[in-house]
C-alpha positions as CSV (number, residue, x, y, z in Angstrom):
1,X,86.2,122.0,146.5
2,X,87.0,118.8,148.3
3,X,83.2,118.1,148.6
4,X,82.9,118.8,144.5
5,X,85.8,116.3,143.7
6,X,84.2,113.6,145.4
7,X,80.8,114.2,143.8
8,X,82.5,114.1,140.8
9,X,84.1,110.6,141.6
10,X,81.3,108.8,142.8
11,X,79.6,110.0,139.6
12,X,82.2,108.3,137.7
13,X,82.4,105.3,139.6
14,X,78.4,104.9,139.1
15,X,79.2,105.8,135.8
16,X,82.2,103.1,135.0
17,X,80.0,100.2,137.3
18,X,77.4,100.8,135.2
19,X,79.3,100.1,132.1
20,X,80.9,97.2,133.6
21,X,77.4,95.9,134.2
22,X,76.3,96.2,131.0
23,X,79.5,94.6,129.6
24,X,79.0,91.7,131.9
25,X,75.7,91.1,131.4
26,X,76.2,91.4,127.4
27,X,79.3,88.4,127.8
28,X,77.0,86.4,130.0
29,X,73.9,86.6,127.9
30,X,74.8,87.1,124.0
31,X,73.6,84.2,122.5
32,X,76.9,83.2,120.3
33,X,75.8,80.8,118.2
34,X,72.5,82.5,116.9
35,X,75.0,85.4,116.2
36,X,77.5,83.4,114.8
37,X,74.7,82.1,112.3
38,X,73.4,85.4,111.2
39,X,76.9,87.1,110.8
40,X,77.8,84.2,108.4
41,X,74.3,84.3,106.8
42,X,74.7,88.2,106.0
43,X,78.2,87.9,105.3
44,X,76.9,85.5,102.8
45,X,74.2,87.3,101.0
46,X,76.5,90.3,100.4
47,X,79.7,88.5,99.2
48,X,77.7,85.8,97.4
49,X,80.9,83.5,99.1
50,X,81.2,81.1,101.1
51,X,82.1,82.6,104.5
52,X,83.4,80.6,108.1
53,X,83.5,82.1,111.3
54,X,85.5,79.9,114.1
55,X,83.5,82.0,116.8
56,X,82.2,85.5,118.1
57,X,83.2,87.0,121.2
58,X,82.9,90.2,122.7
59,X,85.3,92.8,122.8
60,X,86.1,95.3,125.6
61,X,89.3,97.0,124.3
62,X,89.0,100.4,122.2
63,X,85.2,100.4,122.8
64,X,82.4,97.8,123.9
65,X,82.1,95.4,120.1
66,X,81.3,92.6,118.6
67,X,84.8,90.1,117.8
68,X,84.5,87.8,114.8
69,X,87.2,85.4,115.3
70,X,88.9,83.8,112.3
71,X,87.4,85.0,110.0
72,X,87.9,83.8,106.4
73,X,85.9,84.6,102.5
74,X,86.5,81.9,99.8
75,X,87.3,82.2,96.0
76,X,84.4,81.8,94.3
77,X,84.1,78.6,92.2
78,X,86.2,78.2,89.5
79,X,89.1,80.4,90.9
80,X,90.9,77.4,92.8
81,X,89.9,76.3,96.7
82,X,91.8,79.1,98.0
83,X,91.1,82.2,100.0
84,X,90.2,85.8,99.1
85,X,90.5,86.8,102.5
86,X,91.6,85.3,106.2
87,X,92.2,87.2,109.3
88,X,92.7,86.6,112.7
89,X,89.6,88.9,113.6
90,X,87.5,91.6,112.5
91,X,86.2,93.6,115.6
92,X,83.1,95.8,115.4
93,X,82.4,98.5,117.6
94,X,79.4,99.3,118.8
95,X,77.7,102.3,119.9
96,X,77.1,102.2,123.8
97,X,74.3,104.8,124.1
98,X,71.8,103.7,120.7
99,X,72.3,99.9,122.3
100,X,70.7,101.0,126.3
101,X,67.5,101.6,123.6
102,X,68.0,98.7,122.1
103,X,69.6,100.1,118.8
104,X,72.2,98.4,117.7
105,X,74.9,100.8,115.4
106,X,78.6,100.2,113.9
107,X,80.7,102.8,114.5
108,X,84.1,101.4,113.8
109,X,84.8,98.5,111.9
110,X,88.6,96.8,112.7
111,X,90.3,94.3,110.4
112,X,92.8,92.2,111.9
113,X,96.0,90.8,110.6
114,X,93.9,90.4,107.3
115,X,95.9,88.2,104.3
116,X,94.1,89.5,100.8
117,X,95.2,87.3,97.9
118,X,93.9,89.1,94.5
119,X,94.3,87.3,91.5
120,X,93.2,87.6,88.2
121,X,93.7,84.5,85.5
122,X,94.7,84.6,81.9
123,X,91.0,84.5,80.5
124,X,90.1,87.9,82.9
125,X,88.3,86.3,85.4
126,X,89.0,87.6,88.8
127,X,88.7,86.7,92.7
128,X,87.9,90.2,93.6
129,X,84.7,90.6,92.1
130,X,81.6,90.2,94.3
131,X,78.0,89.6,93.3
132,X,75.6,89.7,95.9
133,X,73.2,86.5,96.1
134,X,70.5,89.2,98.2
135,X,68.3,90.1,94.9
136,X,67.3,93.5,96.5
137,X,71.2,94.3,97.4
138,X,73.0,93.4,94.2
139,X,69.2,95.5,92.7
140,X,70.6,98.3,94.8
141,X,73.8,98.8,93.0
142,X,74.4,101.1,90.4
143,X,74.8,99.3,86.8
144,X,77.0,102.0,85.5
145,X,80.3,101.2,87.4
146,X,83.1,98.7,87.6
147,X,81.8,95.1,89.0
148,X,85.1,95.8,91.2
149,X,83.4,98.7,93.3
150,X,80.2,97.0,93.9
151,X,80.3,95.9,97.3
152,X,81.7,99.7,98.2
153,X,78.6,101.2,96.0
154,X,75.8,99.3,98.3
155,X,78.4,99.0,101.5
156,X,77.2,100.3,105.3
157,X,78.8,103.7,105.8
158,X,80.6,102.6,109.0
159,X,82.3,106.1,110.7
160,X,85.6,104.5,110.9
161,X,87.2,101.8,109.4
162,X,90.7,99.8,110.5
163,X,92.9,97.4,109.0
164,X,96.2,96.5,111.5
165,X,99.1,94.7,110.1
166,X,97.8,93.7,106.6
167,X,99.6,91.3,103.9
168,X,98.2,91.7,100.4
169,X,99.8,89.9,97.0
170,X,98.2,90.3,93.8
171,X,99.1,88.5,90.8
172,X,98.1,88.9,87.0
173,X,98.6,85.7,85.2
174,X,98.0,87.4,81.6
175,X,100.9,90.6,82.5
176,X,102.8,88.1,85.1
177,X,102.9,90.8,87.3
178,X,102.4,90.8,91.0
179,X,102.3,93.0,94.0
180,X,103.4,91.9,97.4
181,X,102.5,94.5,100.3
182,X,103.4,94.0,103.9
183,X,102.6,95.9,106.8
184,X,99.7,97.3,105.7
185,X,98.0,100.1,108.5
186,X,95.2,102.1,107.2
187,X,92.7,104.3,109.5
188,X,89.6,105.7,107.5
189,X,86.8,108.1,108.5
190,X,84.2,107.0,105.8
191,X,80.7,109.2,105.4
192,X,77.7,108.7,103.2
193,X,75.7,112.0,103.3
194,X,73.7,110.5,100.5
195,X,73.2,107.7,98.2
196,X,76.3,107.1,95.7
197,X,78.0,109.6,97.6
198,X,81.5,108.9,99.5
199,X,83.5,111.7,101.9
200,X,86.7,110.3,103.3
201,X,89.8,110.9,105.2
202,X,92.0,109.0,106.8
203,X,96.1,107.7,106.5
204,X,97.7,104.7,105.1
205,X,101.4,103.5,105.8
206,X,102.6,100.0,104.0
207,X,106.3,98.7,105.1
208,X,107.2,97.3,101.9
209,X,105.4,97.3,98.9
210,X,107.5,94.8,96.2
211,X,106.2,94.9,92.1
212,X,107.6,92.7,89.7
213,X,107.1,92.2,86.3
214,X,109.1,92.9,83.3
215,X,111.5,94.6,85.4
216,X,112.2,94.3,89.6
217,X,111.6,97.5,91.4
218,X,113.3,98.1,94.9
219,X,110.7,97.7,97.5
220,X,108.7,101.0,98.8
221,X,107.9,102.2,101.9
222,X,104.5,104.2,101.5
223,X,103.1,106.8,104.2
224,X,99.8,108.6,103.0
225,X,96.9,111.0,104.4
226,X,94.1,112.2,102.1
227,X,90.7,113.8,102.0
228,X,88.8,112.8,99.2
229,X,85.5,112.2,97.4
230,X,83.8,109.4,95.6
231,X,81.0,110.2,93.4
232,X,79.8,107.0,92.0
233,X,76.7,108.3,90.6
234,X,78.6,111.0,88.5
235,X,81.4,108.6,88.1
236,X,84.1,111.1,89.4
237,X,86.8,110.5,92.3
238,X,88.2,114.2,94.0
239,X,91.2,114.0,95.9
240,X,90.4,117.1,97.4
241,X,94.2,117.1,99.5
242,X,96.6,114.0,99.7
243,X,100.1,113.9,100.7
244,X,102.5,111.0,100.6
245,X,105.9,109.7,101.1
246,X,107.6,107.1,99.1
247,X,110.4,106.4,100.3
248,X,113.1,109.7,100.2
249,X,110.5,111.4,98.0
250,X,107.4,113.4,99.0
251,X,104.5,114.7,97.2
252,X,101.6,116.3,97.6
253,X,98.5,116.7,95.3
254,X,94.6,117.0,94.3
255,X,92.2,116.9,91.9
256,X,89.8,115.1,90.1
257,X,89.4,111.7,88.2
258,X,86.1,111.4,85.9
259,X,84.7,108.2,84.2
260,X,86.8,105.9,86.1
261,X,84.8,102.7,84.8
């Protein structure tokens, strides 16, 4: 038994040196700047904004990955010099064994300490509407559904997706009304079994969600967990099982949403 147990150690010490080599070597030979310029470059193409990335590191902690450090995405023009997104990083992590052949693959995709400013100005124009600038990507997109679901419609079906401590406000010049969430923590297992096709599950919990308008509300404390479907093709949205808390009241509910655009 004794003999067995250190088999089984010496195993996993190869095993964790190995990784550790491959870590190493990855830190001491990644060629940041190249990566840096093809990040922004993509980023680019997809958004059709004007991205900046302070640097790319790598990441070690929840999985071997690729770090984007301050990250931010711009208005686009006419909408002010502002931001439609900043955040202190977005970590991607990769798969460990596609990248020993040489393949690279995105399994989990981590927002940081994102701020989202939404806005949308008296003559209907909006900041959260993205056209690609890639002619064969913004081709790819289906015609038939809201400009605002776009960049989902032609996204990368990344296995999981992260945001960690998020601050959102959106405002509505035309209505006056704005939305202020804080805290925002939202884990979400995202598949793509086919094209137009969205299965996902995952949990949401804001701190403090604050609407005002006509009227104040109190703020809201929001816990969630769904399973749901989108179908952009057939333009239908299943909530196949959702439960949430909101503050001292909780619900629970499913079904089905059709021509959402």
């Amino acid at each position: 038994m004794r003999k067995l147990l250190k088999i089984l150690l010496w195993i996993a010490g190869i095993f964790v040196g190995l990784i550790l080599l491959i870590v190493i070597a990855f830190k001491l030979f990644f060629p940041v700047d190249k990566a840096k310029a093809y990040a922004i470059e993509k980023a680019e193409e997809y958004l059709g904004r004007k991205v900046t990335i302070e640097t790319i590191d790598i990441s070690i902690w929840g999985g071997l990955g690729l770090q984007l450090v301050e990250v931010t995405v711009s208005n686009q023009q006419g909408l002010g010099e502002g931001y439609f997104l900043t955040a202190d990083n977005v970590d991607a992590k990769i798969q460990l064994w596609p990248l020993l052949s040489g393949e690279f693959k995105i399994d989990r995709f981590i927002l940081n300490n994102p701020q989202i400013t939404m806005h949308k100005i008296g003559d209907g124009q909006n900041n959260y509407t993205f056209v690609p600038k890639d002619t064969n990507l913004a081709k790819s997109i289906p015609q038939d559904i809201p400009p605002e679901t776009a960049p989902a419609a032609a996204a990368v079906s990344f296995e999981r997706f992260e945001i960690n401590n998020g601050v959102l406000d959106y405002k509505d010049d035309l209505s006056k009304m704005t939305i202020h969430i804080a805290g925002l923590n939202f884990q979400s297992a995202l598949k793509n079994p086919q094209e137009n096709l969205f299965q996902s599950t995952g949990k949401m919990n804001i701190d403090s969600l604050v609407y005002k308008s006509d009227e104040n509300w109190p703020p809201y404390k929001i816990d969630m967990d769904y399973d749901a479907e989108l179908d952009l093709e057939n333009q239908r949205l299943t909530v196949k099982e959702a439960h949430l808390d909101l503050n001292e009241i909780t619900l629970q509910f499913k079904g089905e949403l059709f021509n959402f655009s």
